[in-house]
PDB file with one MODEL, atoms N, CA, C and O in Angstrom:
MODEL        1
ATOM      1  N   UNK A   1     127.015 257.049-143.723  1.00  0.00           N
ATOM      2  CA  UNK A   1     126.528 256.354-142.557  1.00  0.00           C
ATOM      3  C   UNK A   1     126.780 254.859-142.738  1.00  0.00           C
ATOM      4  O   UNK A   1     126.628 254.226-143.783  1.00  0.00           O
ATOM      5  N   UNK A   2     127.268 254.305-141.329  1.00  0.00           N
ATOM      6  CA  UNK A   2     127.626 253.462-141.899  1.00  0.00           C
ATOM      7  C   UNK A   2     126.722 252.678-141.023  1.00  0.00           C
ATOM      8  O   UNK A   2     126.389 253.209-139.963  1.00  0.00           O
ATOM      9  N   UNK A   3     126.063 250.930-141.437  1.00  0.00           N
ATOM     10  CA  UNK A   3     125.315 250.409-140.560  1.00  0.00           C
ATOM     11  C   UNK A   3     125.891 249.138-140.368  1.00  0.00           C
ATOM     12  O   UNK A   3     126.428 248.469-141.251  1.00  0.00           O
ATOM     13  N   UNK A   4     125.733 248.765-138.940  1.00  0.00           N
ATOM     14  CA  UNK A   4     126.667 247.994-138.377  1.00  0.00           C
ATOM     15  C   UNK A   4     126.101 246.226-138.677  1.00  0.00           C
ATOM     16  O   UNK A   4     124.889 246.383-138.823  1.00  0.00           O
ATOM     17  N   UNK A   5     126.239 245.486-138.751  1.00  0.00           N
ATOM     18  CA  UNK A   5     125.753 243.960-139.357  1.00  0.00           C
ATOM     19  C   UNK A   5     125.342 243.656-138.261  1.00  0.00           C
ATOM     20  O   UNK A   5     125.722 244.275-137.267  1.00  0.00           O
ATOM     21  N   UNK A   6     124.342 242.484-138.173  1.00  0.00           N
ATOM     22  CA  UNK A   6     123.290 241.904-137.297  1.00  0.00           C
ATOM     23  C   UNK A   6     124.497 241.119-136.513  1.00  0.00           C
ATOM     24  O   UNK A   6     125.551 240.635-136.926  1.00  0.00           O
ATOM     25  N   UNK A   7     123.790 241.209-134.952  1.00  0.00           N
ATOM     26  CA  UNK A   7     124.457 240.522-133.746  1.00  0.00           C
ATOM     27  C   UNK A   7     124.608 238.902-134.757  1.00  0.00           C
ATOM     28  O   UNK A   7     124.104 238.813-135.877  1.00  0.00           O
ATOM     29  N   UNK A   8     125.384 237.745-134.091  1.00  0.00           N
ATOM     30  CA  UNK A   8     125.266 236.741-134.393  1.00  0.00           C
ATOM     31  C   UNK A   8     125.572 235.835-133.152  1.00  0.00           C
ATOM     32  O   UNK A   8     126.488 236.210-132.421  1.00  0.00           O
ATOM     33  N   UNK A   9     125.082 234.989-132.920  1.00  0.00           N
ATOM     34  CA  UNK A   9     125.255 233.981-131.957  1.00  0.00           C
ATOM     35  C   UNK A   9     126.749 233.917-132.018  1.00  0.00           C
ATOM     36  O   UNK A   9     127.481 234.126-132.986  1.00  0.00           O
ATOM     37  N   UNK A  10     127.234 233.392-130.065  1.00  0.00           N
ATOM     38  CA  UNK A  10     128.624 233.091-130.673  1.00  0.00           C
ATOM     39  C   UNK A  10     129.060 232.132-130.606  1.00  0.00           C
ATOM     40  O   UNK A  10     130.250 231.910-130.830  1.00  0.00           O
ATOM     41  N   UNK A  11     128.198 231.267-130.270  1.00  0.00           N
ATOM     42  CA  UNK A  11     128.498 229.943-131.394  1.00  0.00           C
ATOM     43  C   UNK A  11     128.514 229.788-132.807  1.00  0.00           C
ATOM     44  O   UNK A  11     129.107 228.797-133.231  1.00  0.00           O
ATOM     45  N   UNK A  12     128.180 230.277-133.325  1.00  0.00           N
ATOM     46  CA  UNK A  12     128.544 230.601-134.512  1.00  0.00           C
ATOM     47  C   UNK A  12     129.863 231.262-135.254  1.00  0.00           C
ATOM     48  O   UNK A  12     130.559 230.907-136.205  1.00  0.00           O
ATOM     49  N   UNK A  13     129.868 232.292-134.442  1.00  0.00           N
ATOM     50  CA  UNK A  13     130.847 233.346-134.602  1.00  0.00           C
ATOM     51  C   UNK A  13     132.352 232.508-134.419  1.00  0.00           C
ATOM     52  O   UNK A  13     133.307 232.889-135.096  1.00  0.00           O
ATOM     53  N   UNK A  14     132.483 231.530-133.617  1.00  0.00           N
ATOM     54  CA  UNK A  14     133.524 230.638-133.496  1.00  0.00           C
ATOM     55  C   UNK A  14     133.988 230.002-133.869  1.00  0.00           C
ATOM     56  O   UNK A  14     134.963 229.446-133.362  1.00  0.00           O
ATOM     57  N   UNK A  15     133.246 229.658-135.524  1.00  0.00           N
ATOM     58  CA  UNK A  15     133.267 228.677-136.551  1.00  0.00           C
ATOM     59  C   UNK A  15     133.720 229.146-137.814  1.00  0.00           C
ATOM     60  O   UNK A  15     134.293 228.551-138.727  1.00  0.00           O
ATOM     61  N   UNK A  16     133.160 230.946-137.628  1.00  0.00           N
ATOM     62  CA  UNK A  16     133.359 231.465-138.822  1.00  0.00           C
ATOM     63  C   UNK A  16     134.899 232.216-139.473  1.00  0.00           C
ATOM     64  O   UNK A  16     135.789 232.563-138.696  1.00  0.00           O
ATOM     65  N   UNK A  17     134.975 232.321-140.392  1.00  0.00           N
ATOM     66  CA  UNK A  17     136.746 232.689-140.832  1.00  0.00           C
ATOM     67  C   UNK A  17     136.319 234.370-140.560  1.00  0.00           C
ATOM     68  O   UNK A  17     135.125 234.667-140.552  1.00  0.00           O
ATOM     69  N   UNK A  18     136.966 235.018-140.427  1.00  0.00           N
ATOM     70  CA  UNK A  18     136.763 236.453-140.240  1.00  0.00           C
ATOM     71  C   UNK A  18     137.266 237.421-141.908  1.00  0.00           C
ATOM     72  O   UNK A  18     137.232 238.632-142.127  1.00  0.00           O
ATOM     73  N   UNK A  19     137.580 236.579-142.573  1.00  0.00           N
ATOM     74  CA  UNK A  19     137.423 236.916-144.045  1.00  0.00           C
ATOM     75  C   UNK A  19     136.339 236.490-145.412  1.00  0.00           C
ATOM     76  O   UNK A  19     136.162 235.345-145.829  1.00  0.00           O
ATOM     77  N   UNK A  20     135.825 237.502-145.841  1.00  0.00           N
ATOM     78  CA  UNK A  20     135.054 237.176-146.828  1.00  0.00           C
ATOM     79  C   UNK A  20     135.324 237.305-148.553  1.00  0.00           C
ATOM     80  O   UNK A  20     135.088 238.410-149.040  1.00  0.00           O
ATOM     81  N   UNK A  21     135.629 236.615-149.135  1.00  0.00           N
ATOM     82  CA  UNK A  21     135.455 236.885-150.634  1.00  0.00           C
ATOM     83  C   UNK A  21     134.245 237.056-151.258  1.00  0.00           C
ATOM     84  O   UNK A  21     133.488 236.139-150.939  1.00  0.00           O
ATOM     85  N   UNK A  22     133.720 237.877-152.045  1.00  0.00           N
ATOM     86  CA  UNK A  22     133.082 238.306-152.492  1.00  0.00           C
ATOM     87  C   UNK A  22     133.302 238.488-153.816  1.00  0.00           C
ATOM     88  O   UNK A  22     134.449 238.932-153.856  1.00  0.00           O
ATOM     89  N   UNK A  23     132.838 238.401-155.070  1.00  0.00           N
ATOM     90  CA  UNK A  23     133.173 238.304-155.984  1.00  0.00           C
ATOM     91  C   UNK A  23     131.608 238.665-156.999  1.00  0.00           C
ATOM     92  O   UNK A  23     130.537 238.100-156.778  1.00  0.00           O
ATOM     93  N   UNK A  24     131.774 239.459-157.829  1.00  0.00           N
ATOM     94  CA  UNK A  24     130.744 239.856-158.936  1.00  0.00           C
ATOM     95  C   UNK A  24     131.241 240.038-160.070  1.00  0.00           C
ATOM     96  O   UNK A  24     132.054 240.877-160.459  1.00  0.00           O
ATOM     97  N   UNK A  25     130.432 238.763-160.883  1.00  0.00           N
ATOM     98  CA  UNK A  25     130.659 238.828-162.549  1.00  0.00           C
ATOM     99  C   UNK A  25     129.811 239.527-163.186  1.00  0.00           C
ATOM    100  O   UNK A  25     128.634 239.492-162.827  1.00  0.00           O
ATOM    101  N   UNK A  26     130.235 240.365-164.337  1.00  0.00           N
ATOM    102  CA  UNK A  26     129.374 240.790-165.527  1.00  0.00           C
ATOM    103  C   UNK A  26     129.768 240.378-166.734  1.00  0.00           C
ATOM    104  O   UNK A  26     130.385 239.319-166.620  1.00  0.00           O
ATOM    105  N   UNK A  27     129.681 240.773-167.935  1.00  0.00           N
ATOM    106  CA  UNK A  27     129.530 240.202-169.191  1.00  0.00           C
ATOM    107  C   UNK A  27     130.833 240.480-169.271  1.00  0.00           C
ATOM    108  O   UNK A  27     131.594 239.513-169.303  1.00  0.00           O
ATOM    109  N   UNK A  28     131.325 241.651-169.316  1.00  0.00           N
ATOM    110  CA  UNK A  28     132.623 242.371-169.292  1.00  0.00           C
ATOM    111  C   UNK A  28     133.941 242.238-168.215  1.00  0.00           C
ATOM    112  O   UNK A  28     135.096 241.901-168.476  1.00  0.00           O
ATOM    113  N   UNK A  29     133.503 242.522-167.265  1.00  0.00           N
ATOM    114  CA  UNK A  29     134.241 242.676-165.919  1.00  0.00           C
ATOM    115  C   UNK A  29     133.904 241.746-165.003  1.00  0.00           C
ATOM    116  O   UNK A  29     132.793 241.216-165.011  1.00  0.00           O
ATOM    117  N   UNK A  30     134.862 241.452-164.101  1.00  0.00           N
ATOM    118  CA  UNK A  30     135.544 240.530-162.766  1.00  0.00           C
ATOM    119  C   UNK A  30     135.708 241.796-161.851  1.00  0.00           C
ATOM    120  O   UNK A  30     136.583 242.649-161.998  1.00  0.00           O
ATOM    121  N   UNK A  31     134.391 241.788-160.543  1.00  0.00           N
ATOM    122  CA  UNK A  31     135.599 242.429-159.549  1.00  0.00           C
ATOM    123  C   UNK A  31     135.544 241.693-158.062  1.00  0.00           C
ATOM    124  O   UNK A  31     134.399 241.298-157.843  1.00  0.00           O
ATOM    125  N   UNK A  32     136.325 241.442-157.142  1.00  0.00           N
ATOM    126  CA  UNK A  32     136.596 240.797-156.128  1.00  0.00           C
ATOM    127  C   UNK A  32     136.744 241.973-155.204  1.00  0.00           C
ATOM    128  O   UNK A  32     137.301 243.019-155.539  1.00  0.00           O
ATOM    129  N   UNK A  33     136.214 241.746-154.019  1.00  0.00           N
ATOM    130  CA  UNK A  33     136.731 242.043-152.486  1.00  0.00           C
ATOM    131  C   UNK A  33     136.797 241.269-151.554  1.00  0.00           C
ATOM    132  O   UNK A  33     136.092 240.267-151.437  1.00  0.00           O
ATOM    133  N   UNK A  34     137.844 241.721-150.602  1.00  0.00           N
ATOM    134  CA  UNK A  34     137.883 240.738-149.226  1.00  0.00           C
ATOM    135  C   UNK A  34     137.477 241.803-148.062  1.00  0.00           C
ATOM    136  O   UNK A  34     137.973 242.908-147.841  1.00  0.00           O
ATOM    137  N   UNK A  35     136.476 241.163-147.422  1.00  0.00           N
ATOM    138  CA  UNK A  35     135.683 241.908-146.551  1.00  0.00           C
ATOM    139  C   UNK A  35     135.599 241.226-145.095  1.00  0.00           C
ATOM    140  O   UNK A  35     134.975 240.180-144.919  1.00  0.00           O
ATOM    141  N   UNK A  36     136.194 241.820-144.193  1.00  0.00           N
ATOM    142  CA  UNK A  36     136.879 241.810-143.163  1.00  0.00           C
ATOM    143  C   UNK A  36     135.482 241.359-141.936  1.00  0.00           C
ATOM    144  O   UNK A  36     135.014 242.258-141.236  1.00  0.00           O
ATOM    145  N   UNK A  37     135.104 240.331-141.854  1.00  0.00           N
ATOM    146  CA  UNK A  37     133.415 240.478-141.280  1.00  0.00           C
ATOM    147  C   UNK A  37     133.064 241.202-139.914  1.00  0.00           C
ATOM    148  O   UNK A  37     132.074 241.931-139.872  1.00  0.00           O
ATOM    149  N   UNK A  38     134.062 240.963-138.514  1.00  0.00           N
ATOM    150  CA  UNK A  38     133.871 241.647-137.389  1.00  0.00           C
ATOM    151  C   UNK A  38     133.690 242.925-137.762  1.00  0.00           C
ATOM    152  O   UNK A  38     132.534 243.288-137.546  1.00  0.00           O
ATOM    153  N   UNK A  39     134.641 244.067-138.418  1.00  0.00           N
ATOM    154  CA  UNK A  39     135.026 245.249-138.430  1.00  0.00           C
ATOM    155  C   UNK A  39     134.014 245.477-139.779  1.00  0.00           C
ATOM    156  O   UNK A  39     134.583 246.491-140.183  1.00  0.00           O
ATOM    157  N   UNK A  40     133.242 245.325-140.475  1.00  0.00           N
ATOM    158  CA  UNK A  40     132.666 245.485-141.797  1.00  0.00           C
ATOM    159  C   UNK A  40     133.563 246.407-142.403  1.00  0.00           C
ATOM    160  O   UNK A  40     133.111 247.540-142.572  1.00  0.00           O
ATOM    161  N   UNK A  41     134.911 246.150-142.826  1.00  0.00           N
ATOM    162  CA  UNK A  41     135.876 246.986-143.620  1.00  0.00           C
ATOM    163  C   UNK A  41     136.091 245.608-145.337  1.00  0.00           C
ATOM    164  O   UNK A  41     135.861 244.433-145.622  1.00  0.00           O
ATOM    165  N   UNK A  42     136.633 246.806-145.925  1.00  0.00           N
ATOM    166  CA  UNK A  42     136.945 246.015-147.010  1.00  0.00           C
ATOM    167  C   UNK A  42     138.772 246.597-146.973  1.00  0.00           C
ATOM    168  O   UNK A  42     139.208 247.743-146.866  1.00  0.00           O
ATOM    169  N   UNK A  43     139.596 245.124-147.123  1.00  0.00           N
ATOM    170  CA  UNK A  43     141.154 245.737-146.547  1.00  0.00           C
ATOM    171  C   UNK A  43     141.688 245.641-148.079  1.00  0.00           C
ATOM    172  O   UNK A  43     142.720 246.218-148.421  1.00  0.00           O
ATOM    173  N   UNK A  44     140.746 244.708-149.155  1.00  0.00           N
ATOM    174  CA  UNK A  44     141.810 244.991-150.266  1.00  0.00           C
ATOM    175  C   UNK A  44     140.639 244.935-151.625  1.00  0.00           C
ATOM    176  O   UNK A  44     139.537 244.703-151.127  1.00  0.00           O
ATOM    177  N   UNK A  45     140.569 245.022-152.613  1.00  0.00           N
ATOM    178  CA  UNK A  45     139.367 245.483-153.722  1.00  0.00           C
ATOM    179  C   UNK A  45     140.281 245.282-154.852  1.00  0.00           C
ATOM    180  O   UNK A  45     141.478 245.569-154.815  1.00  0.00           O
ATOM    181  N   UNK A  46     139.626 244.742-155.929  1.00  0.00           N
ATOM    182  CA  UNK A  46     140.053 244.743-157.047  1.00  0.00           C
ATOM    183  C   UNK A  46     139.305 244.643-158.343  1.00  0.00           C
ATOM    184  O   UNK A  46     138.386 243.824-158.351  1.00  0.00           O
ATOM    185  N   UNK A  47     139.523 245.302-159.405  1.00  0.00           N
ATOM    186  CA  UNK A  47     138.086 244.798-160.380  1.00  0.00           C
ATOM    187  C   UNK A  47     139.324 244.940-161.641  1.00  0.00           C
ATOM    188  O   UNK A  47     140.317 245.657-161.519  1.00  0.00           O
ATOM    189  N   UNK A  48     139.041 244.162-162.752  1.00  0.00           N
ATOM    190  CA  UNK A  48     138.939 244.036-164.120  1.00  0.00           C
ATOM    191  C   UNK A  48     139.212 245.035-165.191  1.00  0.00           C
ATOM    192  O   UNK A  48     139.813 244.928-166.260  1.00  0.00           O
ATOM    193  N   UNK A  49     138.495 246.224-164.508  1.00  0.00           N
ATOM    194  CA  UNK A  49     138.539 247.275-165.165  1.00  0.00           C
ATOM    195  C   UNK A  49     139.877 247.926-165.355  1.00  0.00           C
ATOM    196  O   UNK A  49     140.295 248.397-166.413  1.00  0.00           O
ATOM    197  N   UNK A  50     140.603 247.889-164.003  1.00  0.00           N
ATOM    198  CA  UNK A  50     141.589 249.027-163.498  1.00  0.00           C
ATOM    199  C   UNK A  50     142.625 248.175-165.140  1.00  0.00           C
ATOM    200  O   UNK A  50     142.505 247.105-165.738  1.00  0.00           O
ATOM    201  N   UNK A  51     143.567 249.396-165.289  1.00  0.00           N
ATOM    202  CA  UNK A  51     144.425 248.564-166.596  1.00  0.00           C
ATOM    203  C   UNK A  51     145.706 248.221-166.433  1.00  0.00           C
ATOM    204  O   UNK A  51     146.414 247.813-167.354  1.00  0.00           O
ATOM    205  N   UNK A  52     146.139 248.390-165.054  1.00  0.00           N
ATOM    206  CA  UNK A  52     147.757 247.233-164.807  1.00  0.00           C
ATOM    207  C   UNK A  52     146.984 245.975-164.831  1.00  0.00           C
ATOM    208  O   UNK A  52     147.380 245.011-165.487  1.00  0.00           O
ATOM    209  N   UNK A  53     145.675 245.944-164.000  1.00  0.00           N
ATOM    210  CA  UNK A  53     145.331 244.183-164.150  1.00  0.00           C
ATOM    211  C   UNK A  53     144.943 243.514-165.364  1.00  0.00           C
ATOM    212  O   UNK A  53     144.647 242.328-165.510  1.00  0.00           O
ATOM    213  N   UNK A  54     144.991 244.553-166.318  1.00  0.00           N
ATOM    214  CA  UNK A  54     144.549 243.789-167.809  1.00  0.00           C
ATOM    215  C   UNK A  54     145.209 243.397-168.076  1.00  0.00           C
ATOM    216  O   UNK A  54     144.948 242.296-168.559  1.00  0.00           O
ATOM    217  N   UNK A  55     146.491 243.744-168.076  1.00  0.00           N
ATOM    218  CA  UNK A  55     147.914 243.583-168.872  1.00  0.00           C
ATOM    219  C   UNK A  55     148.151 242.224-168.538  1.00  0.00           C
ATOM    220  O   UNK A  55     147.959 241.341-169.375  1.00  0.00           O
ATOM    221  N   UNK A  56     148.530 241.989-167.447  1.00  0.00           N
ATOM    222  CA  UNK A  56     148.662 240.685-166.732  1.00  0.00           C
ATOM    223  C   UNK A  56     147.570 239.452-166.957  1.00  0.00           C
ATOM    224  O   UNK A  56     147.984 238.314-166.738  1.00  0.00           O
ATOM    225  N   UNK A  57     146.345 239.610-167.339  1.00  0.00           N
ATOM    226  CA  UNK A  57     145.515 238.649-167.591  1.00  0.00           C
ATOM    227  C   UNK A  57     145.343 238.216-168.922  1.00  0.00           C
ATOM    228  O   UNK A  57     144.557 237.303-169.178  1.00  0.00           O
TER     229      UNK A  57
ENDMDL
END
């Protein structure tokens, strides 16, 4: 189920970028998403863990 994000003024809404970074550190791991705000989708995800991105870092 999915729940839809609070109305927002649209004055507001006119100011805002329609992309979000998001980002959570732990002791261990880095993971990032970009979260799409109208549509509440996430279009791309990435974390630390996965192991092509280790290689490279």
């Amino acid at each position: 189920m999915v729940i839809p994000p609070p109305d927002r003024a649209a004055r507001i809404v006119g100011f805002l970028k329609p992309n979000l970074l998001r980002m959570d550190f732990s002791n261990k791991f880095v993971t990032a998403q970009v979260i799409h705000t109208p549509t509440t989708t996430v279009p791309c995800s990435a974390s630390s863990r996965e192991k092509l991105l280790r290689s490279h870092m």
